[in-house]
PQR file with spaces between the fields and no chain letter, atoms N, CA, C, O and H, PARSE charges and radii, in Angstrom:
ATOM       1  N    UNK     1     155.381   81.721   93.425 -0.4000 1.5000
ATOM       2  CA   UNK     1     154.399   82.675   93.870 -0.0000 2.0000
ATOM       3  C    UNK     1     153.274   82.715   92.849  0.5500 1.7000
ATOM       4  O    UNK     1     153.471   82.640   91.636 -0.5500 1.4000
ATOM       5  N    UNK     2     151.737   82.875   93.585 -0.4000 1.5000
ATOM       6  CA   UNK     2     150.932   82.949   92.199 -0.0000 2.0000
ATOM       7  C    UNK     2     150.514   84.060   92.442  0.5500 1.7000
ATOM       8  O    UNK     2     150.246   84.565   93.532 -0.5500 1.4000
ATOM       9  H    UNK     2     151.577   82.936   94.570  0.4000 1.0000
ATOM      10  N    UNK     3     150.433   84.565   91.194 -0.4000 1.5000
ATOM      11  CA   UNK     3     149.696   86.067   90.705 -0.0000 2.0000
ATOM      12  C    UNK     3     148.355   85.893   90.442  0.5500 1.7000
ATOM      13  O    UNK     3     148.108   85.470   89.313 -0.5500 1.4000
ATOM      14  H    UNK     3     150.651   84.155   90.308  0.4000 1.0000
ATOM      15  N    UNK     4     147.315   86.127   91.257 -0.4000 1.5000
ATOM      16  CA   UNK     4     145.521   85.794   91.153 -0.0000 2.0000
ATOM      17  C    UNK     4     145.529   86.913   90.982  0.5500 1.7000
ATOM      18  O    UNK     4     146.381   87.551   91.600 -0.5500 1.4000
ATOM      19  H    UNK     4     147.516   86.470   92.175  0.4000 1.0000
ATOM      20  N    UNK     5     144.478   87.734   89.967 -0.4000 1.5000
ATOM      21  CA   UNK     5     144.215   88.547   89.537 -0.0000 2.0000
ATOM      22  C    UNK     5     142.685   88.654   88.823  0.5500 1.7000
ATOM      23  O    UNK     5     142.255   87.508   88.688 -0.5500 1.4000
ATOM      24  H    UNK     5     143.786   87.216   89.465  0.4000 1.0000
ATOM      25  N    UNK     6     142.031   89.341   88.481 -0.4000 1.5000
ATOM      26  CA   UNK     6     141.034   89.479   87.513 -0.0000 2.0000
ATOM      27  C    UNK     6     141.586   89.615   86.225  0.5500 1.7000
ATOM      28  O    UNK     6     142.391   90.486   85.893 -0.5500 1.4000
ATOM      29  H    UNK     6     142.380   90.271   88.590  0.4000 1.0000
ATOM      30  N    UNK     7     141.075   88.628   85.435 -0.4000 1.5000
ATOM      31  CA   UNK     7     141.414   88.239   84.264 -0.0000 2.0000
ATOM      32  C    UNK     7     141.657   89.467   83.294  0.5500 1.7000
ATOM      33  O    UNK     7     142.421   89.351   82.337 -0.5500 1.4000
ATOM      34  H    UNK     7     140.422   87.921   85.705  0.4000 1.0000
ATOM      35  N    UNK     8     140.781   91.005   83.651 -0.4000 1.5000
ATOM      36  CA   UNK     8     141.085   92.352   82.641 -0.0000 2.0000
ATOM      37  C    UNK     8     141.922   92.704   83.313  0.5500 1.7000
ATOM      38  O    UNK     8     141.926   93.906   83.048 -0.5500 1.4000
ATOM      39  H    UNK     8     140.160   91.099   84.429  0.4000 1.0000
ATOM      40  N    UNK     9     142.708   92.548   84.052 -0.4000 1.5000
ATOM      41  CA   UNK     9     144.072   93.120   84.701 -0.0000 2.0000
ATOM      42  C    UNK     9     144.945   92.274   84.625  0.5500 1.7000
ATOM      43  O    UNK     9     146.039   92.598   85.086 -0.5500 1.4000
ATOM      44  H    UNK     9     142.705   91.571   84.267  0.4000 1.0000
ATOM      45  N    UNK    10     144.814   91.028   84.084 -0.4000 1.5000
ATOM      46  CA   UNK    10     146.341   90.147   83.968 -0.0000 2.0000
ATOM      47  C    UNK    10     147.291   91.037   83.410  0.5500 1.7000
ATOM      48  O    UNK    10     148.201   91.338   84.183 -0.5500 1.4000
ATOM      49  H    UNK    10     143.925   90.765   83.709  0.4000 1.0000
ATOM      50  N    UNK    11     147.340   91.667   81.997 -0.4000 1.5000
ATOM      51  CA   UNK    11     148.352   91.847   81.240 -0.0000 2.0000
ATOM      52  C    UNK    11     148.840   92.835   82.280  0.5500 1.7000
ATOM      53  O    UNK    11     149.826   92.474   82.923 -0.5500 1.4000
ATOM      54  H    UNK    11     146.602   91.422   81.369  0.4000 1.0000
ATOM      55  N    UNK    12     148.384   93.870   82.519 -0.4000 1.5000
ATOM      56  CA   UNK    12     149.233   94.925   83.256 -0.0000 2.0000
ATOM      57  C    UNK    12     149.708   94.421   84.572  0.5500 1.7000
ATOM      58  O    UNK    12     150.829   94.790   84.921 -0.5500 1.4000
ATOM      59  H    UNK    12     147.583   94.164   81.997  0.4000 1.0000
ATOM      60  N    UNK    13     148.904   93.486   85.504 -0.4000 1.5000
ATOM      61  CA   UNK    13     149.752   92.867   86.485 -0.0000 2.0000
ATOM      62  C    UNK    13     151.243   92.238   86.175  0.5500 1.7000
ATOM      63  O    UNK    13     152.383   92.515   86.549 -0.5500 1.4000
ATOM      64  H    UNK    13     147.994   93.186   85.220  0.4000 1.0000
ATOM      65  N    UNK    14     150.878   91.621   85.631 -0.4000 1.5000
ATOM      66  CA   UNK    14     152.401   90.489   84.649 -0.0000 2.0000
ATOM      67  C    UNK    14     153.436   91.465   84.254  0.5500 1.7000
ATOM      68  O    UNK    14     154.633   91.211   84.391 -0.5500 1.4000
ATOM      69  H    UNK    14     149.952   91.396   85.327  0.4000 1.0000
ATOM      70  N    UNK    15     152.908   92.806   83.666 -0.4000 1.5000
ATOM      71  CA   UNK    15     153.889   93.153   83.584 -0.0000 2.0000
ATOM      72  C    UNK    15     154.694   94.227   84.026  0.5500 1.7000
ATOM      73  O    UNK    15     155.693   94.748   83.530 -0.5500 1.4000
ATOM      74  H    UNK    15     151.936   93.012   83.555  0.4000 1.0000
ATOM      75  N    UNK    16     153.756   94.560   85.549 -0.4000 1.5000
ATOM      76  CA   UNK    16     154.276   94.951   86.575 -0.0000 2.0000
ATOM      77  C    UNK    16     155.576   93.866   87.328  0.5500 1.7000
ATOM      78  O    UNK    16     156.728   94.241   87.545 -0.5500 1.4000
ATOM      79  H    UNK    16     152.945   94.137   85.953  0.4000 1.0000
ATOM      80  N    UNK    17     155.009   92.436   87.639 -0.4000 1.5000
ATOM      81  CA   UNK    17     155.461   91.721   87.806 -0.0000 2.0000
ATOM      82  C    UNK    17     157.038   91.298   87.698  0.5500 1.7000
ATOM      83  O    UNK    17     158.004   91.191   88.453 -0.5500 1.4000
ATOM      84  H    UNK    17     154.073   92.132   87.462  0.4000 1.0000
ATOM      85  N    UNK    18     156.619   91.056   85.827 -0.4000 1.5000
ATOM      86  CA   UNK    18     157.787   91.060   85.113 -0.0000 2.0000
ATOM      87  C    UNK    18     159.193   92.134   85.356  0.5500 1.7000
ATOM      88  O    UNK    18     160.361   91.746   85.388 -0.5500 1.4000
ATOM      89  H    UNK    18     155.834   91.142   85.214  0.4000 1.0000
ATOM      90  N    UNK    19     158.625   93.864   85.544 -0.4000 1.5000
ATOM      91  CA   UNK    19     159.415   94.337   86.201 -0.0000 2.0000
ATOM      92  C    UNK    19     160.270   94.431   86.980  0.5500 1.7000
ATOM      93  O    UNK    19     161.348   94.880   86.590 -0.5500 1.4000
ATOM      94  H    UNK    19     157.676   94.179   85.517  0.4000 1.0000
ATOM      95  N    UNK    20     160.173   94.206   87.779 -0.4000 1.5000
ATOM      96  CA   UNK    20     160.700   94.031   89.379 -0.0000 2.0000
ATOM      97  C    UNK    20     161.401   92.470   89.471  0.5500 1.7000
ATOM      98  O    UNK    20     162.226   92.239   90.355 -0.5500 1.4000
ATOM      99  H    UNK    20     159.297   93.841   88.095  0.4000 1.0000
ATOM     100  N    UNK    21     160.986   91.378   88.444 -0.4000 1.5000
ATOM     101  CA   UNK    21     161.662   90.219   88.261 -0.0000 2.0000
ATOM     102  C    UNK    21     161.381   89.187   89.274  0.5500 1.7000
ATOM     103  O    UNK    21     162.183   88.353   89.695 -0.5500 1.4000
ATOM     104  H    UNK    21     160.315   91.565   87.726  0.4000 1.0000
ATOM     105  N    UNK    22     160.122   89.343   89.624 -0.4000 1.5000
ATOM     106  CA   UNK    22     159.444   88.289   90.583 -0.0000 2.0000
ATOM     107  C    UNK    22     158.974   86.941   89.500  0.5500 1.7000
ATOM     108  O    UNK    22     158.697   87.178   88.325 -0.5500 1.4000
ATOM     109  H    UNK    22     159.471   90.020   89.283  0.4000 1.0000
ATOM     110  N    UNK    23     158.932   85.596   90.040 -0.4000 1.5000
ATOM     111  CA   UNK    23     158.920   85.025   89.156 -0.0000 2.0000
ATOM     112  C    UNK    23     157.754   84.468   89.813  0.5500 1.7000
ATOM     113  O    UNK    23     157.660   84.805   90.994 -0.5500 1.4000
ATOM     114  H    UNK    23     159.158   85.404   90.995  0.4000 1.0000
ATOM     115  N    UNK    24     156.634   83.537   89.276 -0.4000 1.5000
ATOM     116  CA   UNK    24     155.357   83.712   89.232 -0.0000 2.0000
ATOM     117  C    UNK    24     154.534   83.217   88.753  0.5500 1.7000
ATOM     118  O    UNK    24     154.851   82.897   87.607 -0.5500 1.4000
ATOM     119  H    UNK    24     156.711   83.263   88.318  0.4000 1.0000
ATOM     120  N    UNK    25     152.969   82.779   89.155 -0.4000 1.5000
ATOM     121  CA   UNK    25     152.389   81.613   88.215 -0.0000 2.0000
ATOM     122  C    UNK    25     151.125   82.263   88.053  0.5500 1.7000
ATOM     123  O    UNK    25     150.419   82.531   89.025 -0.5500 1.4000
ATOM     124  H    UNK    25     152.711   83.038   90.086  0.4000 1.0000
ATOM     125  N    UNK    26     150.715   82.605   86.551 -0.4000 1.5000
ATOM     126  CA   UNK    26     149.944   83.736   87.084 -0.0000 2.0000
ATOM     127  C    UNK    26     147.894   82.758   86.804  0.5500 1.7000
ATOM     128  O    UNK    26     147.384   82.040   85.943 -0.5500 1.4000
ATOM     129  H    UNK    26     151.289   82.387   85.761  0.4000 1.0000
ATOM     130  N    UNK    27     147.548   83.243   87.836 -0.4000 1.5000
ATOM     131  CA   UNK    27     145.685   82.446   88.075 -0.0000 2.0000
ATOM     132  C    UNK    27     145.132   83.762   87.883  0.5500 1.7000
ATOM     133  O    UNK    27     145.292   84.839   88.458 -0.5500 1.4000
ATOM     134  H    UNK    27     147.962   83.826   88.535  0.4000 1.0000
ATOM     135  N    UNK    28     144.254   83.265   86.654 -0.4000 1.5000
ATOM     136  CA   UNK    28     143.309   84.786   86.075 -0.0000 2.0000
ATOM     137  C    UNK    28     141.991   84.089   86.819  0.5500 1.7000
ATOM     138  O    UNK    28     141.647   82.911   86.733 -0.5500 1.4000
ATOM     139  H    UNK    28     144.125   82.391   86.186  0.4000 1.0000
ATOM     140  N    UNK    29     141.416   85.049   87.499 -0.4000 1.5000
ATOM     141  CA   UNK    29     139.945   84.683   88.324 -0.0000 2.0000
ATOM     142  C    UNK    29     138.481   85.942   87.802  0.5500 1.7000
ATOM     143  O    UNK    29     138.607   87.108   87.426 -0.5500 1.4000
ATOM     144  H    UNK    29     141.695   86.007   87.569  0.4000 1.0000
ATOM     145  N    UNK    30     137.622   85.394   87.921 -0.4000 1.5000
ATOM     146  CA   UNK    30     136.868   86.890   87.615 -0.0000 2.0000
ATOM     147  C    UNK    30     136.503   87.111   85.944  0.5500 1.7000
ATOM     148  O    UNK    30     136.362   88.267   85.544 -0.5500 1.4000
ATOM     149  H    UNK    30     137.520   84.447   88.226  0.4000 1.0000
ATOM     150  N    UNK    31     136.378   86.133   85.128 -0.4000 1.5000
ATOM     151  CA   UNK    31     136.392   85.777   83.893 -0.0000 2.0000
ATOM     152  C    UNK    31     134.704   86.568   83.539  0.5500 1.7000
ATOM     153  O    UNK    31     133.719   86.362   84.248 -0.5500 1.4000
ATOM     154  H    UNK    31     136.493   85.194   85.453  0.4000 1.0000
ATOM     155  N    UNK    32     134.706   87.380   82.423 -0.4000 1.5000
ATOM     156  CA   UNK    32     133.518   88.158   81.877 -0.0000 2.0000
ATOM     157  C    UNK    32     132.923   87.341   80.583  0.5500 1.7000
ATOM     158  O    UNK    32     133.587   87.151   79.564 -0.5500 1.4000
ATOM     159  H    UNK    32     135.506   87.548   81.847  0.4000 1.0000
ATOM     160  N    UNK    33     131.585   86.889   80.767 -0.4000 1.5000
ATOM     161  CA   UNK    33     131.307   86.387   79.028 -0.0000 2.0000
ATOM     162  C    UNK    33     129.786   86.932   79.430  0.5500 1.7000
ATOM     163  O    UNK    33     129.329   87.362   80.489 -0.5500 1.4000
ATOM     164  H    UNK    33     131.045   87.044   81.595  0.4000 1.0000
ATOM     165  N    UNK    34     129.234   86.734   78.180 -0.4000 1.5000
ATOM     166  CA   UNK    34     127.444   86.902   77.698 -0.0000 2.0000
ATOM     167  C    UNK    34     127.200   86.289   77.312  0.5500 1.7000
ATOM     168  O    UNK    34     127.886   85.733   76.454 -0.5500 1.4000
ATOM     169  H    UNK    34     129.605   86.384   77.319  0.4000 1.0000
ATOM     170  N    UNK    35     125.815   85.853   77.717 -0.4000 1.5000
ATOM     171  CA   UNK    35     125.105   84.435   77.162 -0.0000 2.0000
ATOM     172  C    UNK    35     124.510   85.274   76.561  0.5500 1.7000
ATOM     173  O    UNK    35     123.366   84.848   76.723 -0.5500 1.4000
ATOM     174  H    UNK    35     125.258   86.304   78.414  0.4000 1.0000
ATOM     175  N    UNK    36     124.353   86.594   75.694 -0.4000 1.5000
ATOM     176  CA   UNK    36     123.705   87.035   75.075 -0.0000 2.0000
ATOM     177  C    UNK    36     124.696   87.716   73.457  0.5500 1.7000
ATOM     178  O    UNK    36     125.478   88.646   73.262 -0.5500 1.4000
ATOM     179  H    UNK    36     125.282   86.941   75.563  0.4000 1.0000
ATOM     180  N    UNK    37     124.012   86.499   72.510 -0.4000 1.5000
ATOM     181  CA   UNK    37     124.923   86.469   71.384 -0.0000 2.0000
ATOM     182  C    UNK    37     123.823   86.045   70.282  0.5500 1.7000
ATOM     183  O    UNK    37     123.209   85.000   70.070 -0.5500 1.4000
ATOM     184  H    UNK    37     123.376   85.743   72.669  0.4000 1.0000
ATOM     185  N    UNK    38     123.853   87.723   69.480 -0.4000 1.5000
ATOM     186  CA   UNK    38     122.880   87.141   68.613 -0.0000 2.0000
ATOM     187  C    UNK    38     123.366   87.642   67.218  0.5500 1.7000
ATOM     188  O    UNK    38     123.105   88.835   67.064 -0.5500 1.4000
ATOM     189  H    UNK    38     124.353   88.572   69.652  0.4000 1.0000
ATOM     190  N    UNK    39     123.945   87.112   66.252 -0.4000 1.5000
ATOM     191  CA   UNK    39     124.168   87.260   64.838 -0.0000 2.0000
ATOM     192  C    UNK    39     123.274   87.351   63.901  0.5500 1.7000
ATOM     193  O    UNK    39     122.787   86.417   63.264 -0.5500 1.4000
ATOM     194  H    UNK    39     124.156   86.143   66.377  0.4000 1.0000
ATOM     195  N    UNK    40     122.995   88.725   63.782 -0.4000 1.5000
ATOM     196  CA   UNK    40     122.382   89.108   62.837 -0.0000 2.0000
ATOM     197  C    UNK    40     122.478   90.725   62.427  0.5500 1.7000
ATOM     198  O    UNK    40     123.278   91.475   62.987 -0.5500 1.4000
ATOM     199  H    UNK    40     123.390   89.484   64.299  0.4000 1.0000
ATOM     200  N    UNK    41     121.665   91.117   61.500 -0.4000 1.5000
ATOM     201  CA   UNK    41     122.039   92.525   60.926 -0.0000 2.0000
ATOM     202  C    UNK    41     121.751   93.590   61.808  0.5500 1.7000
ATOM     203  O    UNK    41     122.381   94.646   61.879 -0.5500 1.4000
ATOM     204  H    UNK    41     121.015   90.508   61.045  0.4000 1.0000
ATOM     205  N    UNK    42     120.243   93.086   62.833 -0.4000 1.5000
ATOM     206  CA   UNK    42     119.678   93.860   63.783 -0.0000 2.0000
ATOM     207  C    UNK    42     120.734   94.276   64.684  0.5500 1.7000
ATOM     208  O    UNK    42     121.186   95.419   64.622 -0.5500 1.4000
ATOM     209  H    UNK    42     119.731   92.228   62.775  0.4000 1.0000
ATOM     210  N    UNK    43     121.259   93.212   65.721 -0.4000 1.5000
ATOM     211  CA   UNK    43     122.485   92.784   66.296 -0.0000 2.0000
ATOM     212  C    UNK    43     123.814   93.688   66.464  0.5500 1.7000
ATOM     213  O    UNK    43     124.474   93.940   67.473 -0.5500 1.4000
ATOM     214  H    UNK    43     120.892   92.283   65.772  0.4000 1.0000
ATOM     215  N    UNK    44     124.010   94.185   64.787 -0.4000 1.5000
ATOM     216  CA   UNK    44     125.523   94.875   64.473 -0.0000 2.0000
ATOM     217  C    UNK    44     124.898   96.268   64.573  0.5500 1.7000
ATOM     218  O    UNK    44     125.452   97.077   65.318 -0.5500 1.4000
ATOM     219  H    UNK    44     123.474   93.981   63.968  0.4000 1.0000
ATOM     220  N    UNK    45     123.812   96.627   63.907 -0.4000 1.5000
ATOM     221  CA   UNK    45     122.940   98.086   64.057 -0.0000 2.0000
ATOM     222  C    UNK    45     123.000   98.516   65.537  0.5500 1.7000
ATOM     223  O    UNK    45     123.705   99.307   66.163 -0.5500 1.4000
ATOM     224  H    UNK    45     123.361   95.970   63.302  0.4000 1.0000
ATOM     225  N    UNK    46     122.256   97.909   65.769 -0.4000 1.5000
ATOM     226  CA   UNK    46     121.912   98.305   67.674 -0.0000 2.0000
ATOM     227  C    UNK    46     122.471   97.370   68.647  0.5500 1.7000
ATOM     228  O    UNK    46     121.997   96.241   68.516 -0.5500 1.4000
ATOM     229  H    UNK    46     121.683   97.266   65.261  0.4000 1.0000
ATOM     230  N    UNK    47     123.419   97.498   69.678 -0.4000 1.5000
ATOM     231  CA   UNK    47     124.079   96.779   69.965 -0.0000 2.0000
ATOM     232  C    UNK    47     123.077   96.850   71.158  0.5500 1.7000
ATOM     233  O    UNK    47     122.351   97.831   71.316 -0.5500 1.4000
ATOM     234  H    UNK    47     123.804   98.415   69.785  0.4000 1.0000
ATOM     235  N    UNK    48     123.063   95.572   72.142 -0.4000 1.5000
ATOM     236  CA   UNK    48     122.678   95.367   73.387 -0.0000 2.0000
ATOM     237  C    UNK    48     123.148   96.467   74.427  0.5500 1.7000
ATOM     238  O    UNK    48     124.243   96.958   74.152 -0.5500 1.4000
ATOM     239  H    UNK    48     123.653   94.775   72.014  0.4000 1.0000
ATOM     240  N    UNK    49     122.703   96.812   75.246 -0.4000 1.5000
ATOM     241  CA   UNK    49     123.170   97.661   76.273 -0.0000 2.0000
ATOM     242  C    UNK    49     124.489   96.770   76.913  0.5500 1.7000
ATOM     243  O    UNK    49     125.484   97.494   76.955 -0.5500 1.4000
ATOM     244  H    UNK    49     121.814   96.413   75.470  0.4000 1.0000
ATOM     245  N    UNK    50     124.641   95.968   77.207 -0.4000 1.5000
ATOM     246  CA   UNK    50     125.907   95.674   78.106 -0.0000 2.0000
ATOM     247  C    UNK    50     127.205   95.946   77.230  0.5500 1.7000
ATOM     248  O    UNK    50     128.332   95.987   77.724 -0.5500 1.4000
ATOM     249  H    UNK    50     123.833   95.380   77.172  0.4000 1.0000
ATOM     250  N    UNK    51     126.993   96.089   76.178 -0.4000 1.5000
ATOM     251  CA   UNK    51     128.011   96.142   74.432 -0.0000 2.0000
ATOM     252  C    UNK    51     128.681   97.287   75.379  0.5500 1.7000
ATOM     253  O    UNK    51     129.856   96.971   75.562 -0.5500 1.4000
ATOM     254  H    UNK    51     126.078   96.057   75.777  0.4000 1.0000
ATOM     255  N    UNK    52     128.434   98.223   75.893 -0.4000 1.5000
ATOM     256  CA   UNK    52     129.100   99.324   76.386 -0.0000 2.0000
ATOM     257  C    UNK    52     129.396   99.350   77.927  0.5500 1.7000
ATOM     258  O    UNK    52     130.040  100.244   78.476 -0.5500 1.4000
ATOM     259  H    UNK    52     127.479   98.480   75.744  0.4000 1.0000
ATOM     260  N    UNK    53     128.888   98.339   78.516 -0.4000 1.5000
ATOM     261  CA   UNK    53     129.542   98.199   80.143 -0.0000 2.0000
ATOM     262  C    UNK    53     130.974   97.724   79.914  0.5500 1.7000
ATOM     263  O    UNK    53     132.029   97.890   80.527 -0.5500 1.4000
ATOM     264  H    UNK    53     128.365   97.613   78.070  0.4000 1.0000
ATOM     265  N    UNK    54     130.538   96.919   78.547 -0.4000 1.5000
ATOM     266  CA   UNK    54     132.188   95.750   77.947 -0.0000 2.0000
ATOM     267  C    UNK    54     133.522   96.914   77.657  0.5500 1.7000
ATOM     268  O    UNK    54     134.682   97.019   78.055 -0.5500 1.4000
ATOM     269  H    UNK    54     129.681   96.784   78.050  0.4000 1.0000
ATOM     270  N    UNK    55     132.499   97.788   76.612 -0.4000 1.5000
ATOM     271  CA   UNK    55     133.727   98.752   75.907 -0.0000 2.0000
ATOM     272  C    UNK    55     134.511   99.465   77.171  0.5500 1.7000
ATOM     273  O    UNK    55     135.722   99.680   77.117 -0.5500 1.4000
ATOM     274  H    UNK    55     131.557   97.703   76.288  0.4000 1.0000
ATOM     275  N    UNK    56     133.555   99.871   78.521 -0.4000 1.5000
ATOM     276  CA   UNK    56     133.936  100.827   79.687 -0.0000 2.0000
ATOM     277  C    UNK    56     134.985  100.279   79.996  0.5500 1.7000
ATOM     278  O    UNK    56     136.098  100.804   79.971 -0.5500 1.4000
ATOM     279  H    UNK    56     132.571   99.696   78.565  0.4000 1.0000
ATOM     280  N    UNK    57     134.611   98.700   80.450 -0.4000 1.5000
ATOM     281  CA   UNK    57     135.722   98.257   81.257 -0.0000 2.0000
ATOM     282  C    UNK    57     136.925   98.340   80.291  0.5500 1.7000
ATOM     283  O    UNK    57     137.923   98.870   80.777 -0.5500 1.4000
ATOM     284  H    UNK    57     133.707   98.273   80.470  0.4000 1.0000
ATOM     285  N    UNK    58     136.992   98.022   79.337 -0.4000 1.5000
ATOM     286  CA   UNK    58     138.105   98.058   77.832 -0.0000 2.0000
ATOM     287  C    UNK    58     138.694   98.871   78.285  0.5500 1.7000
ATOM     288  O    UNK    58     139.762   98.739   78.882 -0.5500 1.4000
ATOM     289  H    UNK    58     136.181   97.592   78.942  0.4000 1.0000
ATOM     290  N    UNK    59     137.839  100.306   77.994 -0.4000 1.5000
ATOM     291  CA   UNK    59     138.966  101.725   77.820 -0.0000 2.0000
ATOM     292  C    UNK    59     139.187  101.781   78.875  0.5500 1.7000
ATOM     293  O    UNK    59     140.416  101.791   78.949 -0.5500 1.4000
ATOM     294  H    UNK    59     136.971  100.413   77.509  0.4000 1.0000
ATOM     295  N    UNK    60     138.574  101.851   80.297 -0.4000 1.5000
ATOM     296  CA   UNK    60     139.561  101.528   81.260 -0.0000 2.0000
ATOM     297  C    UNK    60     140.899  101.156   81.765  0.5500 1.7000
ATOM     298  O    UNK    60     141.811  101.727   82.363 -0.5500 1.4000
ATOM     299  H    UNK    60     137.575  101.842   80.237  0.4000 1.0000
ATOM     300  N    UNK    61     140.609   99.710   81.188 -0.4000 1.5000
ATOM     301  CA   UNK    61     141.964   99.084   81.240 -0.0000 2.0000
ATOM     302  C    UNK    61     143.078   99.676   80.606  0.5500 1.7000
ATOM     303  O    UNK    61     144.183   99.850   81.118 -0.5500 1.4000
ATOM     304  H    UNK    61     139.868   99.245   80.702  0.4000 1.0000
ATOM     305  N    UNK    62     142.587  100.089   79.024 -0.4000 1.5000
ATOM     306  CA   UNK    62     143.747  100.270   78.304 -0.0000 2.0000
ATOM     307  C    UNK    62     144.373  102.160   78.970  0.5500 1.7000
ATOM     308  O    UNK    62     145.437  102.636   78.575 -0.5500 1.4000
ATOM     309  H    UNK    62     141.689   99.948   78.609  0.4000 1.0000
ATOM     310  N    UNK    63     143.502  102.855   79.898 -0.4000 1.5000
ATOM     311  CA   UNK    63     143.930  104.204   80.293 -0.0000 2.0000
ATOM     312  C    UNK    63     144.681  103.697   81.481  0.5500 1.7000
ATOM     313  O    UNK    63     145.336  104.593   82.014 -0.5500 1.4000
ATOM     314  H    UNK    63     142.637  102.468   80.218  0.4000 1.0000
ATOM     315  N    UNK    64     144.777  102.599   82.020 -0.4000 1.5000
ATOM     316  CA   UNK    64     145.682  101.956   82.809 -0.0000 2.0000
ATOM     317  C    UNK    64     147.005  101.743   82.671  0.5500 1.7000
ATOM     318  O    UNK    64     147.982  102.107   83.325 -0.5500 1.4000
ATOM     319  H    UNK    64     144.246  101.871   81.587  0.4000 1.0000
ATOM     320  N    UNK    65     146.830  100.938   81.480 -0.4000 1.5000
ATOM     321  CA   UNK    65     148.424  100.821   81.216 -0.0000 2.0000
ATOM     322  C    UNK    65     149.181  101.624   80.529  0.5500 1.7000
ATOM     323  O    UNK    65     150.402  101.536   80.393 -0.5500 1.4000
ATOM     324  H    UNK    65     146.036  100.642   80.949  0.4000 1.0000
ATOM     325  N    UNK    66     148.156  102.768   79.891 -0.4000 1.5000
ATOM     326  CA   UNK    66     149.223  103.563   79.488 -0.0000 2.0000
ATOM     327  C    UNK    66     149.495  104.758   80.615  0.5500 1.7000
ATOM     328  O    UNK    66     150.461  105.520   80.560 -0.5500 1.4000
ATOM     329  H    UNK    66     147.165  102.840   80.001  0.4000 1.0000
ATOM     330  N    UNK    67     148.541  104.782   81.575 -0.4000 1.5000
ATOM     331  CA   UNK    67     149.262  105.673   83.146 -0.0000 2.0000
ATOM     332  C    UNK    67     150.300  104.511   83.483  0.5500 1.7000
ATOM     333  O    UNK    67     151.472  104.886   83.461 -0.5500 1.4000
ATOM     334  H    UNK    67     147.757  104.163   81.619  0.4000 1.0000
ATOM     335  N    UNK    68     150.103  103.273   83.768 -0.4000 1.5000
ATOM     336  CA   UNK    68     151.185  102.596   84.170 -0.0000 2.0000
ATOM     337  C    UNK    68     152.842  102.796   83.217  0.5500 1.7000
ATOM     338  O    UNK    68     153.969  102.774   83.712 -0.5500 1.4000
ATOM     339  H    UNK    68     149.150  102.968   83.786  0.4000 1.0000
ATOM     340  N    UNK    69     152.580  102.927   82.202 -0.4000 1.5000
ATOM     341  CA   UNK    69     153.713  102.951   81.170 -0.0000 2.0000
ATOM     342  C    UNK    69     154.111  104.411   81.466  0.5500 1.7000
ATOM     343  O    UNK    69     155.334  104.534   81.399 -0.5500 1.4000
ATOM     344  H    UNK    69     151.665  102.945   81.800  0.4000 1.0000
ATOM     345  N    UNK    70     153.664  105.211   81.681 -0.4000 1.5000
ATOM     346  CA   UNK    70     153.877  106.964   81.709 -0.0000 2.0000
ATOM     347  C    UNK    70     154.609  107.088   82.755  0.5500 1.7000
ATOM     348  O    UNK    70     155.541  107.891   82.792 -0.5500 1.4000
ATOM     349  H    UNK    70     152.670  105.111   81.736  0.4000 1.0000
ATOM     350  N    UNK    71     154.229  106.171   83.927 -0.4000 1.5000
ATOM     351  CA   UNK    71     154.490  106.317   85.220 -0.0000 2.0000
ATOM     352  C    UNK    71     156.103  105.076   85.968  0.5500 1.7000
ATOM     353  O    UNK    71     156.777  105.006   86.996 -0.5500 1.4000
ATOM     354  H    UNK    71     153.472  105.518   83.896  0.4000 1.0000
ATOM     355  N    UNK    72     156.024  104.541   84.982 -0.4000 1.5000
ATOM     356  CA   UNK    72     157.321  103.699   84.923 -0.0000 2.0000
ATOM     357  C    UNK    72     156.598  102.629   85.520  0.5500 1.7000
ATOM     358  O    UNK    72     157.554  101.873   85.696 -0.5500 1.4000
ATOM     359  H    UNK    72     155.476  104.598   84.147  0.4000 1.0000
ATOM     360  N    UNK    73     155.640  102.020   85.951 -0.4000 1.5000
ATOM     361  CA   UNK    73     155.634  100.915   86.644 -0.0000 2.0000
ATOM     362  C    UNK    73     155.585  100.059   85.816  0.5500 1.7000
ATOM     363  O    UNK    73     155.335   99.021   86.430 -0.5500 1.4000
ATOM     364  H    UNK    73     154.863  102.634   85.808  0.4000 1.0000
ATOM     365  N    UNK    74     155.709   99.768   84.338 -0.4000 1.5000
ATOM     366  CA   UNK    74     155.764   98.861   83.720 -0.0000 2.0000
ATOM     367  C    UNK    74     156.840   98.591   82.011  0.5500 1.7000
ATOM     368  O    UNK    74     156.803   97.510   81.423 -0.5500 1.4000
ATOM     369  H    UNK    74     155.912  100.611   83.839  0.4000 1.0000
């Protein structure tokens, strides 16, 4: 069976997955990057606006799995 998922939800899928003891091939789809990468001092000071669409989806995720963990599904 394959597990397609968006790549910020693999871990908590899998280990929903893993739960229940389905066995599984897991295809991460939906992959996030920025062609906007600039190293420098300016850079670390003031971060780009998307710096925080990134962090949203983050804490998101991570208020996920710990409702998932609270909630037994994982």
């Amino acid at each position: 069976m394959a597990l397609i998922t968006s790549a910020q939800h693999m871990y908590r899928s899998k280990k929903c997955f893993d739960k229940v003891g389905v066995k599984y091939v897991p295809v991460a789809a939906n992959f996030t990057s920025s062609s906007y990468r600039r190293y420098n001092w300016e850079s670390f000071l003031i971060p780009h606006t998307s710096t925080f669409d990134s962090w949203n989806a983050l804490i998101q995720e991570w208020i996920g799995i710990v409702a998932y963990k609270f909630t037994g599904k994982i």
